[in-house]
N, CA and C of each residue as an Amber inpcrd file, in Angstrom:
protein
   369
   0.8510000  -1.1790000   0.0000000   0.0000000   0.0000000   0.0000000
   0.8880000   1.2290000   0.0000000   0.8180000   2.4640000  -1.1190000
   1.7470000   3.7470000  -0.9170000   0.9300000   4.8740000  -0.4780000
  -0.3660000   4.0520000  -0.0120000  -1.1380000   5.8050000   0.6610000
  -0.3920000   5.4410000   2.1280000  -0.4410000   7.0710000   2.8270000
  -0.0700000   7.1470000   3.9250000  -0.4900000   8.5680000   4.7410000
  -0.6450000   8.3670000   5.9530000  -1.3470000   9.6530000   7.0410000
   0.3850000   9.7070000   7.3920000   0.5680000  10.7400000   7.3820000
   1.7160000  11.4230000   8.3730000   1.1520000  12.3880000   9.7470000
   1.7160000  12.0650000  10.4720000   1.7380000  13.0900000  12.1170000
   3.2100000  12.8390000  12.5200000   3.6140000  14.2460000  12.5990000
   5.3510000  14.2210000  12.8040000   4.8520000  15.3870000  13.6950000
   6.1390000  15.3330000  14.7620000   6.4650000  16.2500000  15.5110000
   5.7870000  16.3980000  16.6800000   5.0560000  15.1340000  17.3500000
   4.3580000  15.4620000  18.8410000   5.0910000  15.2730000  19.3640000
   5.1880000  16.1040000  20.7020000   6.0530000  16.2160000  21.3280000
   5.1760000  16.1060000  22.7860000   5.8510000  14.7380000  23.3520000
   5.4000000  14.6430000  24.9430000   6.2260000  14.4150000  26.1380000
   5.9330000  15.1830000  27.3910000   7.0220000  15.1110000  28.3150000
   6.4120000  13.3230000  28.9940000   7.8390000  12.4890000  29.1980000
   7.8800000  11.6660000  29.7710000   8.9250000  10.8430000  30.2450000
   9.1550000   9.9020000  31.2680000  10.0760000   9.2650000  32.2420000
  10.3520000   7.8880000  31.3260000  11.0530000   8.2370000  30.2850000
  11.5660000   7.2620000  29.9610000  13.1660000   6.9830000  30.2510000
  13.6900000   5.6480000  30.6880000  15.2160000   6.0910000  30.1340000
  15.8630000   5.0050000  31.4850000  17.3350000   4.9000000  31.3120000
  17.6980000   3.5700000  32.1160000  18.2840000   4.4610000  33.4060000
  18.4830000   5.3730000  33.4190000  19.4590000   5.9390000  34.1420000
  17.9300000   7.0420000  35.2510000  18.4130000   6.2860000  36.6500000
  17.3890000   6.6910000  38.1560000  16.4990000   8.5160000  37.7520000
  17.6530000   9.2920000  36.8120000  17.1390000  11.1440000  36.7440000
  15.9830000  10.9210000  35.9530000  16.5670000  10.0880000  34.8100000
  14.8390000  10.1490000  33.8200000  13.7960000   9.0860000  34.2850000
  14.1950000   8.6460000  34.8800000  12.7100000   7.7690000  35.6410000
  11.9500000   8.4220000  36.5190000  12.4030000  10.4450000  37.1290000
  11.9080000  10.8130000  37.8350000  11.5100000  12.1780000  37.2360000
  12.2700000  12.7250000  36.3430000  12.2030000  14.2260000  36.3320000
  11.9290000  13.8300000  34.4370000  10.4450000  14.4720000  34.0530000
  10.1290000  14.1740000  32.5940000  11.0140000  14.9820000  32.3380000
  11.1210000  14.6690000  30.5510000  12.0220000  14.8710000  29.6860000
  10.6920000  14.9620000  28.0570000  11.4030000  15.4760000  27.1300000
  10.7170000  15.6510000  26.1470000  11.2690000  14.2840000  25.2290000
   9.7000000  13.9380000  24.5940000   9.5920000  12.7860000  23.7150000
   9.3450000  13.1970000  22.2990000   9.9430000  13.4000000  21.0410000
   9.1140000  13.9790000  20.2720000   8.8130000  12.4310000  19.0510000
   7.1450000  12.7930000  18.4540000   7.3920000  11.3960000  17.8420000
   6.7790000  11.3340000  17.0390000   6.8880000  10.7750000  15.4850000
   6.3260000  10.7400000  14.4400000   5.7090000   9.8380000  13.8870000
   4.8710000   9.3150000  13.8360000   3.7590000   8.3180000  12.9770000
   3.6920000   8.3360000  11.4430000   3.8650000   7.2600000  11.3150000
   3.7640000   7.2490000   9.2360000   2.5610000   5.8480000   9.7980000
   1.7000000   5.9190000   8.5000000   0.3960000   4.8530000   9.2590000
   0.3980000   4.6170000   7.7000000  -0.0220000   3.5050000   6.9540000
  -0.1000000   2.9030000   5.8210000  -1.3790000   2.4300000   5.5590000
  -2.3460000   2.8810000   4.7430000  -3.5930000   2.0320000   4.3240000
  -4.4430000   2.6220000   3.2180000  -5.2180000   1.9770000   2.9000000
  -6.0770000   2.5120000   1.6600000  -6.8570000   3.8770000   1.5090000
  -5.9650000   4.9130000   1.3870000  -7.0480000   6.1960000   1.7960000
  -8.2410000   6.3730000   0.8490000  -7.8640000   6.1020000  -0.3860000
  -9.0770000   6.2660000  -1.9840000 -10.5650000   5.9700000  -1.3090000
 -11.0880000   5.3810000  -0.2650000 -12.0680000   5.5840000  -0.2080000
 -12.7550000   6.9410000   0.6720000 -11.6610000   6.7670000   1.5320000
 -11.8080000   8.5430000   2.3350000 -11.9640000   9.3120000   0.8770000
 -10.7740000   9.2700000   0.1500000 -10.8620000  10.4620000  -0.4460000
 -11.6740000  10.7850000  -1.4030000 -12.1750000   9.4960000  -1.8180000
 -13.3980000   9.5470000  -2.8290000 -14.9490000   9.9940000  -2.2340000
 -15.1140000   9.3960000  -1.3100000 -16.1520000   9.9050000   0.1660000
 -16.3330000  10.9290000   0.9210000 -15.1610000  11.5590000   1.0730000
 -15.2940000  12.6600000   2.2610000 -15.3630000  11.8960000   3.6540000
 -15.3640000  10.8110000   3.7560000 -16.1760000  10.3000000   5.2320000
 -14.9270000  10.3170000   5.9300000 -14.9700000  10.8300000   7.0070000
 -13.8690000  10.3960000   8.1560000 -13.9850000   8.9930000   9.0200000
 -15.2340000   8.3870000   8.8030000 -15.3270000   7.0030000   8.9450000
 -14.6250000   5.8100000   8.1490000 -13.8780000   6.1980000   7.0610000
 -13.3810000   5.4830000   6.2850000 -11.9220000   5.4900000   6.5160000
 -11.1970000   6.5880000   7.3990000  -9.7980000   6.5020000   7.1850000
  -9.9200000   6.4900000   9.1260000  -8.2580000   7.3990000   9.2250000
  -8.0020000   6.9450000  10.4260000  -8.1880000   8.7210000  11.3400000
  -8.7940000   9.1750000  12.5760000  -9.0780000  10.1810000  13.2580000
  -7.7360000  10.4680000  13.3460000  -7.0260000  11.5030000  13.0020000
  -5.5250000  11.6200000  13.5430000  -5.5350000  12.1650000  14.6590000
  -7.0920000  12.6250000  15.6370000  -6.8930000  13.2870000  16.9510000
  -7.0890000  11.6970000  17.9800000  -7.6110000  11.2200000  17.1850000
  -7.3430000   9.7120000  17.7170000  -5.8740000   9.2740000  18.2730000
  -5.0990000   9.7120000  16.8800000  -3.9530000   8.6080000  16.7550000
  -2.9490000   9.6870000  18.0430000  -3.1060000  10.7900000  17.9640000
  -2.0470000  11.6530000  18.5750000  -2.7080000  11.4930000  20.3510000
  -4.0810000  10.9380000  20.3830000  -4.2620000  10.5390000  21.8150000
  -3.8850000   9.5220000  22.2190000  -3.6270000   8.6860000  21.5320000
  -2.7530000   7.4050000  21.8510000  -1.5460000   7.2780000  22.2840000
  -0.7070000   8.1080000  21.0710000   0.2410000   8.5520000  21.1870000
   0.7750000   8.9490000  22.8550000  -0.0800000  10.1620000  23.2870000
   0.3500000  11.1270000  24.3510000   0.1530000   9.8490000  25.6610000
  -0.8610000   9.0740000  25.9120000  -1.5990000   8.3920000  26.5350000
   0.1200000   7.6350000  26.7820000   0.3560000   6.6160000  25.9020000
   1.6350000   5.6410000  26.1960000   2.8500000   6.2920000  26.6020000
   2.9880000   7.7460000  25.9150000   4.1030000   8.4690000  26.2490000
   4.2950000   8.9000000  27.5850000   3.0990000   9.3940000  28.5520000
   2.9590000  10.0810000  29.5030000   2.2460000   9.1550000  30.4360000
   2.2660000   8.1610000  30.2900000   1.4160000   7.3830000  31.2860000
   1.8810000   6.0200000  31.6560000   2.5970000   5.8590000  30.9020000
   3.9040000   4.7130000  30.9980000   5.3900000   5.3460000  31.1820000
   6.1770000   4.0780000  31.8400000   7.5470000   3.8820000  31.8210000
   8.1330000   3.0500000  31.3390000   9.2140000   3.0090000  30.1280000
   9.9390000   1.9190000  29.8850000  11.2560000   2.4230000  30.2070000
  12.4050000   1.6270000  29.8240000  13.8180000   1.9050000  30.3110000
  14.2910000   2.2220000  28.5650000  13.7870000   1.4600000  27.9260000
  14.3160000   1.9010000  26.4320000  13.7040000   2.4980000  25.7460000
  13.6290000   3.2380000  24.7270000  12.5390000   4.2120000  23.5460000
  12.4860000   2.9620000  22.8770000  13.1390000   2.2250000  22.5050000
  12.4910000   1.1430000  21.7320000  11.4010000   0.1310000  22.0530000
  11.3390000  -0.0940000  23.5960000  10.1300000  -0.5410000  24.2670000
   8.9990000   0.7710000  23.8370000   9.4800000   1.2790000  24.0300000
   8.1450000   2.6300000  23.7320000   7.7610000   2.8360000  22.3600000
   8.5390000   2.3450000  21.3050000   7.9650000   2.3980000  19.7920000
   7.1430000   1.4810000  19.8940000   7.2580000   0.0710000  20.3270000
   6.4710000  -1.3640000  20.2220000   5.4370000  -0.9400000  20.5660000
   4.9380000  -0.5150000  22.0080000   4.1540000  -0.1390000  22.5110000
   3.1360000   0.4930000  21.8770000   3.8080000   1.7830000  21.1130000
   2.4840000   2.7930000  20.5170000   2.3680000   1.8740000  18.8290000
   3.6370000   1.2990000  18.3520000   3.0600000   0.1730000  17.5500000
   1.7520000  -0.7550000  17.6720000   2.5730000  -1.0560000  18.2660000
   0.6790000  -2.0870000  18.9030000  -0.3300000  -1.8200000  18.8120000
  -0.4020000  -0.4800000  19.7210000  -1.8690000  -0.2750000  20.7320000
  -2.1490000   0.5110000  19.0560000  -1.4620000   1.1150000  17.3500000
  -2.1590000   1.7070000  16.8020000  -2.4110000   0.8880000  15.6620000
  -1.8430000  -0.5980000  15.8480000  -2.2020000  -1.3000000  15.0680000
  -2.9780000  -2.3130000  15.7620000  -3.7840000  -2.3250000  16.7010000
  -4.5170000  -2.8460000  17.8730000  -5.7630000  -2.1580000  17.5090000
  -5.6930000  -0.8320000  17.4190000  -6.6700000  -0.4190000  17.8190000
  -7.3790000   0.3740000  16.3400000  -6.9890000   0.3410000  15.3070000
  -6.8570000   0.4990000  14.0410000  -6.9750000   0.0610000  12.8810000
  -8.0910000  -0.7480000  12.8290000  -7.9370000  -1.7080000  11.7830000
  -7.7880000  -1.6650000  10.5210000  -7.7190000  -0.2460000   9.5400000
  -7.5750000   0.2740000   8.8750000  -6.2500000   0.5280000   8.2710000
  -5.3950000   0.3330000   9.3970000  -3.5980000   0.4540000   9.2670000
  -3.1230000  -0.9390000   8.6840000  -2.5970000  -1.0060000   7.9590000
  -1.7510000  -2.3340000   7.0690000  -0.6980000  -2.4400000   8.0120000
   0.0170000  -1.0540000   8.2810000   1.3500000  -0.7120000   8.7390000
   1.7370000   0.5770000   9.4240000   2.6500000   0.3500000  10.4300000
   2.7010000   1.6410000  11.0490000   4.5360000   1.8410000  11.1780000
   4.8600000   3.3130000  11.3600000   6.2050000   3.2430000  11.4740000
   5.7830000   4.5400000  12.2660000   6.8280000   3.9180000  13.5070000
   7.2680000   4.8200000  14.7570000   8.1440000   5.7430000  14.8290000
   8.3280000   6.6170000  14.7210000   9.9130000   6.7450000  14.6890000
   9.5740000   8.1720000  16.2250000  10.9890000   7.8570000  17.4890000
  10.8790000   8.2760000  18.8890000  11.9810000   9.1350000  18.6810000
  12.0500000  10.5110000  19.1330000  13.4980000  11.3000000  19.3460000
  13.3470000  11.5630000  20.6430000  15.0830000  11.2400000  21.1100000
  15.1710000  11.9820000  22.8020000  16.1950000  12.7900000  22.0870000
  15.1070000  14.7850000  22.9050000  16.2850000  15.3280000  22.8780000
  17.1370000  15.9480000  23.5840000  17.0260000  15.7740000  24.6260000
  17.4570000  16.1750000  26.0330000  17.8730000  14.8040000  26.2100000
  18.4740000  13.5210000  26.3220000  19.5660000  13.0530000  26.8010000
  20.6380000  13.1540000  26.9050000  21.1320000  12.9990000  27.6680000
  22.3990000  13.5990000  28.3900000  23.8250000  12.5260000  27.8780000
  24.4150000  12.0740000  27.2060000  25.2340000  11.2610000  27.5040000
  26.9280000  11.4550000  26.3250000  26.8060000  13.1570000  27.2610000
  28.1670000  13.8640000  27.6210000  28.6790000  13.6960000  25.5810000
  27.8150000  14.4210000  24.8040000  28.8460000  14.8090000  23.7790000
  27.5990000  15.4690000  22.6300000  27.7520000  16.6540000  22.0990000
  27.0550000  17.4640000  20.9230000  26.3080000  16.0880000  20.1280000
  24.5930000  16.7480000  20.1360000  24.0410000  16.0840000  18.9930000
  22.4460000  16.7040000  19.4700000  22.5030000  16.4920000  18.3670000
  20.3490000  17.0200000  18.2050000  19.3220000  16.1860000  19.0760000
  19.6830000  14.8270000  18.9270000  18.6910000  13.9720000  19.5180000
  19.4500000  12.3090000  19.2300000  18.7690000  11.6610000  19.9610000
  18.9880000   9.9630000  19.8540000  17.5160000   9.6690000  19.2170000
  17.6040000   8.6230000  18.8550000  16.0400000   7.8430000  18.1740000
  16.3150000   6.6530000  17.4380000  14.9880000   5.9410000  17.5320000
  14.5940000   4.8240000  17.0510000  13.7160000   5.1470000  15.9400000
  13.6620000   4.2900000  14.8160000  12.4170000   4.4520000  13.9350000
  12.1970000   2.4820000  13.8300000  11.0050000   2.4660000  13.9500000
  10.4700000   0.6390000  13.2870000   9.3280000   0.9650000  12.5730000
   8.8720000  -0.2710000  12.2040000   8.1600000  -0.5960000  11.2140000
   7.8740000  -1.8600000  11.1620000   5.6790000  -1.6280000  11.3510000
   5.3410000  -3.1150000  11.8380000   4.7520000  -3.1620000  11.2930000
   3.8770000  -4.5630000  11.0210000   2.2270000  -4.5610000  10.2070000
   1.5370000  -5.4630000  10.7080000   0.3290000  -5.6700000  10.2860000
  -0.3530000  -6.1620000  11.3510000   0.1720000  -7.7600000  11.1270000
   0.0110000  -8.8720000  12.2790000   0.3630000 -10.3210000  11.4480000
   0.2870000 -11.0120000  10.7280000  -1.2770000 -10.2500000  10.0860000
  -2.0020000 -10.8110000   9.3030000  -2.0680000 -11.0190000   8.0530000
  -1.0120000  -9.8470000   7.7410000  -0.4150000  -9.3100000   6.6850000
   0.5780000  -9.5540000   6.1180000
C-alpha cells in the first residue's frame, strides 16, 4: 500500500530512560507516525469514517508516552506500535519513529532515536 497519514512532531514530556534522573524528572519525547492504508475511499467519500481520526492517533500517542515507563525508547515504539495497530484496523502498517532530545550522555548532537516498522500479522 503507498497511501499514507503522516503526524510528525508530537512532542510529549515523559520518564523514559535507564538511568534513576529520567525515571523521575520528565524529559521531552518527540514522535512521528507514518500509518499505511487505503485512503481512496476517504478520499473519494469525504467520510472520516473510512480513514483513520488523527486526533485519535495523537491521543494514543500522548496516553503511552505520559502514562507509561519503559527503560528503552524502543520498548516505547512497540508499545504505541501495537496499541495503533490494535486499535486500528484500517492500518496495514505503522512506522514509529521516537526522538530523545534532552539526553544527556556527555557529547554534541540534536537527539537519539529509534524508527520501526510493523504490520499487522495478518499481513
Amino acid at each position: 500500500m503507498s497511501d499514507r497519514i503522516l503526524i510528525e512532531g508530537m512532542v510529549f514530556e515523559g520518564t523514559h530512560g535507564v538511568y534513576p534522573e529520567e525515571q523521575v524528572t520528565p524529559q521531552p519525547f518527540e514522535v512521528d507516525v507514518e500509518l499505511a492504508l487505503n485512503l481512496q475511499p476517504a478520499g473519494m467519500s469525504d467520510d472520516l469514517a473510512l480513514t483513520v481520526d488523527y486526533g485519535r492517533v495523537l491521543d494514543v500517542c500522548r496516553q503511552i508516552v505520559e502514562s507509561t515507563r519503559f527503560n528503552l525508547i524502543e520498548a516505547l515504539a512497540e508499545a504505541i506500535a501495537e496499541e495503533l495497530l490494535t486499535g486500528f484496523r484500517a492500518i496495514d502498517s505503522v512506522t514509529v519513529r521516537i526522538r530523545k532530545p534532552k539526553v544527556q550522555l556527555g557529547g554534541t548532537f540534536r537527539s537519539v532515536g529509534v524508527e520501526i516498522r510493523r504490520r499487522h500479522r495478518s499481513a
